[in-house]
Phi, psi and omega in degrees: 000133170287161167301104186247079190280149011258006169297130155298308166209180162304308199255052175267159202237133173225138206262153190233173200261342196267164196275152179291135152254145193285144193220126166307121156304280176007313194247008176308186155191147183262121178260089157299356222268327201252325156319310189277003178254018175254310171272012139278005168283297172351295195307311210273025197227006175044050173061005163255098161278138161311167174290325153316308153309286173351284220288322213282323204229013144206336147341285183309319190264359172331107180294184189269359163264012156274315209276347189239086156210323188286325188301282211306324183241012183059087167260050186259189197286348180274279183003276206293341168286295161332323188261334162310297183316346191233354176195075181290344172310315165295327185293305215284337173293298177305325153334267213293344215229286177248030181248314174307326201282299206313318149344255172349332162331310198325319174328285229277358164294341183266319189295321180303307168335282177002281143321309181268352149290339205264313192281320180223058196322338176241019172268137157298131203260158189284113164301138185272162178189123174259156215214170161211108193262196188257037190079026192252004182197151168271335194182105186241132173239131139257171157345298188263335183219145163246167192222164193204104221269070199303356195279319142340305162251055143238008175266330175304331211229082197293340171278174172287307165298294183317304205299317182270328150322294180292017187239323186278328178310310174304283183324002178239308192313278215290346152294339171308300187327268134053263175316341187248180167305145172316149174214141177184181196289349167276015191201032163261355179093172189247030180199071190275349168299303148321315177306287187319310171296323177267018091029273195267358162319285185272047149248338151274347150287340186246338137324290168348286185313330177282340195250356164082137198064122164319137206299320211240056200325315198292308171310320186295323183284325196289322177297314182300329179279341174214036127014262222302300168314280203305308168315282158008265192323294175333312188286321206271052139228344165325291195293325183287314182270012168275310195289337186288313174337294185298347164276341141111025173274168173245194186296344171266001194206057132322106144328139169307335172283298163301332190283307172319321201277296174314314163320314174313325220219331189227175177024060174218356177350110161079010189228061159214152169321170203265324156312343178223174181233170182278162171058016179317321155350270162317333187277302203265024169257322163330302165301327194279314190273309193308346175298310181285350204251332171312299196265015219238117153260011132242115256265334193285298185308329172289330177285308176278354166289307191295327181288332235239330203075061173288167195290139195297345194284308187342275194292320168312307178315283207286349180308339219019061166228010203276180184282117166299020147249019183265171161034057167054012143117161186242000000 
């Protein structure tokens, strides 16, 4: 994915105002209802719908996880008559290929719930909605829906298998959001690098648990062989974005050098030298909770301090992962 400053990632949380109703894991459900009335158009529009249909007949009709997949992600109807146009072959897919399997979910959608009700018994977990954009996200949560962008991870996932690992994953991931303070470019702070990581760290340290597995086995081993390096690189781009901060630029009007340093690490999905891997972000906020969490002597009571959004300077500390020329050297 390219760098789309000032959105923040595929998996961001926005907060909306209208009230949570208590939802049963048991009872989850996926709601397809904006999918499928999106592949009855496709069809009967013989895979060009115009931008006028988009709008008429299904846009326009928009659950609130269509409707926040649209503020949040420039969804609109020209986007989306462009990104059919240039590749009607992914829409048909995601039909015909991964909108059944997505159906077929739900166990593991109840199951996960389960779990994650379990880490966090008085919270309401996120109504699921499946959704079809214009290729600009896999998965975005509010409060109340997490939305799951199908055409976007079924371009991800060419198997069958791979499609449903990245469906149980969204389904662990994108309720963490759910769950934390809001995040966007006003509430990253002079340590916007930090935030953004542990955000989605520890939303991939509580995925992991629910899910008996790490999101990226290949990414983890290969990151995990070189621990040492990446923390380096990681603080000393840290520092390239405390100074642009400091200098009073923001996420939209980043230096080229800060846009770099941030790249490195987030909106770089499937766009790195062969030497590096995407989303490293997530990898090294991970290590940072699990660390805190490690290092907690309650381990439960810790999770929800990472949930809750304790301060990240905190946590980089108690983590013993901080820059060893931070908090009078380690």
């Amino acid at each position: 994915m390219q760098i789309k400053l000032p959105l923040l990632a595929a998996a961001a949380v926005v907060a909306l105002a209208s009230p949570l109703a208590a939802q049963d894991p048991l009872e989850a459900v996926i709601d397809t209802s904006d999918a499928d009335r999106f592949a009855a158009l496709f069809l009967e529009t013989e895979e060009q719908p115009n931008r006028e249909q988009i709008e008429a007949n299904y846009l326009s009709q928009a659950g609130e996880g269509l409707a926040l997949m649209q503020t949040t992600r420039s969804g609109t109807a020209e986007a989306l008559s462009d990104a059919i146009t240039r590749s009607p072959a992914t829409y048909r897919d995601a039909i015909q290929r991964c909108l059944p399997i997505a159906k077929s979910m739900e166990p593991d959608l109840r199951a996960t719930y389960l779990a994650l009700s379990g880490l966090f018994p008085d919270e309401t977990l996120p109504r699921v909605e499946v959704v079809i954009g214009a290729g600009t996200s896999a998965g975005i949560a509010s409060p109340n829906v997490q939305v799951i962008g199908l055409e976007t991870l079924c371009a991800a996932s060419p198997t069958e298998a791979e499609f449903r690992s990245a469906l149980r994953y969204f389904f662990a991931h994108e309720p963490v959001h759910s769950l934390q303070p809001p995040l966007d470019e006003t509430t990253l702070g002079n340590e916007p690098l930090l935030i953004l990581s542990l955000h989605e760290g520890v939303a991939d340290m509580i995925a992991a648990l629910v899910l008996g597995r790490v999101p990226d086995v290949e990414r983890d081993a290969w990151a995990m062989a070189r621990k040492d390096a990446l923390f380096r690189q990681f603080h000393a781009d840290r520092q390239v974005l405390r100074a642009s901060v400091a200098r009073g630029e923001t996420l939209a009007t980043f230096s080229p050098e800060a846009r770099s340093a941030l790249g490195r690490w987030f909106f770089n999905h499937n766009r790195v030298a062969e030497d590096w891997r995407s989303d490293l972000g997530y990898w090294i906020g991970r290590q940072m909770a699990l660390a805190y969490v490690d290092h907690a002597p309650d381990k439960r009571k810790a999770i929800e301090e990472l949930v809750q959004g304790i301060d990240p300077m905190t946590v980089l500390q108690a983590s013993g992962l901080s820059d060893p020329n931070e908090f009078g050297g380690q």
